[in-house]
N, C-alpha and C positions, 0 to 999 in steps of 0.2 A: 457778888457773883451774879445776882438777880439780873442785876443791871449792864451785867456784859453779855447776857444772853438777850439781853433786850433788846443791845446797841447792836447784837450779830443780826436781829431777828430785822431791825430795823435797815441794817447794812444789804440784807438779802432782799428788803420788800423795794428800798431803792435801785435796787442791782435789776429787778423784776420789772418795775415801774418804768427802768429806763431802757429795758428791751420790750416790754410794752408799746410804749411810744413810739419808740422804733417801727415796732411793728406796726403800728395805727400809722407811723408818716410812709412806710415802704405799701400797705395796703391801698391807703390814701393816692398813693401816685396811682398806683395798679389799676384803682376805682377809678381814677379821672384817664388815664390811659386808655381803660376799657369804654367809658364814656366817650372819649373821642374818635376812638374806633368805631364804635357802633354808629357814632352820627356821622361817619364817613362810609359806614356801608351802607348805613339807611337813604345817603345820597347815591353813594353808586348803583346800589338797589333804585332809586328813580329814574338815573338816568338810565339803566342799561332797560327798566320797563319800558320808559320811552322811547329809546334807540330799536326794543322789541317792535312797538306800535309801529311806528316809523317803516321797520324793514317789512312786516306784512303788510300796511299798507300798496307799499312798493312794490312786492309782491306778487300783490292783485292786481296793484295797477298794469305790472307785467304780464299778468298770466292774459288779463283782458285784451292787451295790446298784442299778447303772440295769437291771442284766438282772432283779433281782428287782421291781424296781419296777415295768417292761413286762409283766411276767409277770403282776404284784396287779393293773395295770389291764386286762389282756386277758379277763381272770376277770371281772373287776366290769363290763366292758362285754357281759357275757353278753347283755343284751337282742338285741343283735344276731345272735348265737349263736341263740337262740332261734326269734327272726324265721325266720332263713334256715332253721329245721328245721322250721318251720311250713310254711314255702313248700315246702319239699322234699315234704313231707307230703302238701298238699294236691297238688301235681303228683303225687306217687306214684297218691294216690285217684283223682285224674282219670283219668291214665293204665292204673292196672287198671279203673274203669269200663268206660274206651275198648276196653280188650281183651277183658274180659267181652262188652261188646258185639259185638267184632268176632269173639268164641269162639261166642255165639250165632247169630251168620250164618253163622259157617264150619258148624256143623253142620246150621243151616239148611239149607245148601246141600248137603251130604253125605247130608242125606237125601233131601232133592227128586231129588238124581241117582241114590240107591238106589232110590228111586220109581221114576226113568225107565230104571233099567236093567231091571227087574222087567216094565215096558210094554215095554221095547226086547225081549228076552228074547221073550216073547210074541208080539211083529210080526215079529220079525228070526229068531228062534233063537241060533242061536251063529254069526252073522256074525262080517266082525272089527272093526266098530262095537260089537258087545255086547263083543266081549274088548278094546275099545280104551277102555271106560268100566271095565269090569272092573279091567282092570290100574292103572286109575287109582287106583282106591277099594281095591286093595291096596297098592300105596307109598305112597298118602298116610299114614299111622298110623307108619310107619321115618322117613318125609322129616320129618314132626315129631315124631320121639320127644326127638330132644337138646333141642328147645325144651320140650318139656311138662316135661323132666326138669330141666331146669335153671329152671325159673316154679314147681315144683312144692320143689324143694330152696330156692329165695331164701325159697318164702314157709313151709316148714315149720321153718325154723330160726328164723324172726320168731315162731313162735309156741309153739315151745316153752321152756318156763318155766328150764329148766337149759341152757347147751350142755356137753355131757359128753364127746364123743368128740376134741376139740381139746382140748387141755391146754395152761394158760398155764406159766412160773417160777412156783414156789411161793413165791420169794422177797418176791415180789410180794402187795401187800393180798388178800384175797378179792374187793372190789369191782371193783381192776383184773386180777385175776387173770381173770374172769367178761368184761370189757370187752377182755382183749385176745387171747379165746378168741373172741370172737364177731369182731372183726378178723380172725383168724383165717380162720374156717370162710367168714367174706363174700370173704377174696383166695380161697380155695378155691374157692368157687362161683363165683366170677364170671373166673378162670383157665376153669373146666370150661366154662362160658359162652362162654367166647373161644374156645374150640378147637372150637365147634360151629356 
């Protein structure tokens, strides 16, 4: 009887031993399956990091190519550039017209009331109606000094042929060197403008 539970015990460790193996050749595939997977996504994983590289590249190269490309049209649509410097232009001519005009009535006036202080003077003496015109026509020349000086500075730097005393980067062309010397002295002047 020893011996038929020995041959069962042995019947059961073969029965084991051969779904064992089984098992170790069905893993076995599984292992090499999963192995050949992984080294198919470890390439896919290269190529799609490359194909990544690749399309920023492109990318950039586009983004740089639409910024220069807005740039060649904003240049070639210069007529409009022009236009508006035309308008600005002509507004500018109006408006010193208008102030020329409005310079000669102010002196107009600055003389009719020297006239009438000269009569006043005469009728009055030194009232303080004569020194109440008087005092007038002494602060007026301080009360518009910062305005004449700054009408006088916008428009003598438009017509001198070099600006010399702003200094651009030398790194810079002589054209824009000359252009961003005159930006320059214009924030300047019109800064000195603002505090007046």
């Amino acid at each position: 009887m020893e011996s038929e539970e020995i041959a069962q015990d042995i019947e059961a460790l073969e029965r084991d031993l051969v779904s064992l193996r089984a098992r170790v050749e069905d893993d076995s595939t599984s292992f090499a399956t999963l192995e050949q997977q992984i080294a198919e996504l470890r390439e896919n994983l290269l190529r799609t990091r490359e194909t990544l590289t690749e399309r920023e590249a492109r990318l950039a190269e586009k983004r740089h190519e639409l910024a220069e490309t807005k740039r060649v049209e904003t240049l070639a649509a210069y007529e409009d550039d022009l236009r508006s410097q035309r308008e600005a232009a002509d507004r500018a001519a109006i408006a010193a017209t208008d102030f020329l005009a409005a310079l000669d009535t102010y002196d107009d006036q600055t003389l009719k009331l020297r006239r009438i202080l000269e009569e006043m003077r005469d009728v009055f003496g030194s009232d303080e109606r004569v020194t109440k015109v008087e005092q007038v026509l002494q602060d007026e020349p301080s009360r518009l000094r910062g305005t004449w000086e700054a009408v006088l500075a916008a428009t003598k730097w438009r017509l001198d042929e070099h600006v010399k005393e702003v200094e651009a980067p030398e790194e810079l062309p002589q054209g824009l060197q000359e252009l961003a010397a005159q930006e320059r002295r214009r924030g300047l002047i019109k800064e000195y403008f603002g505090k007046n």
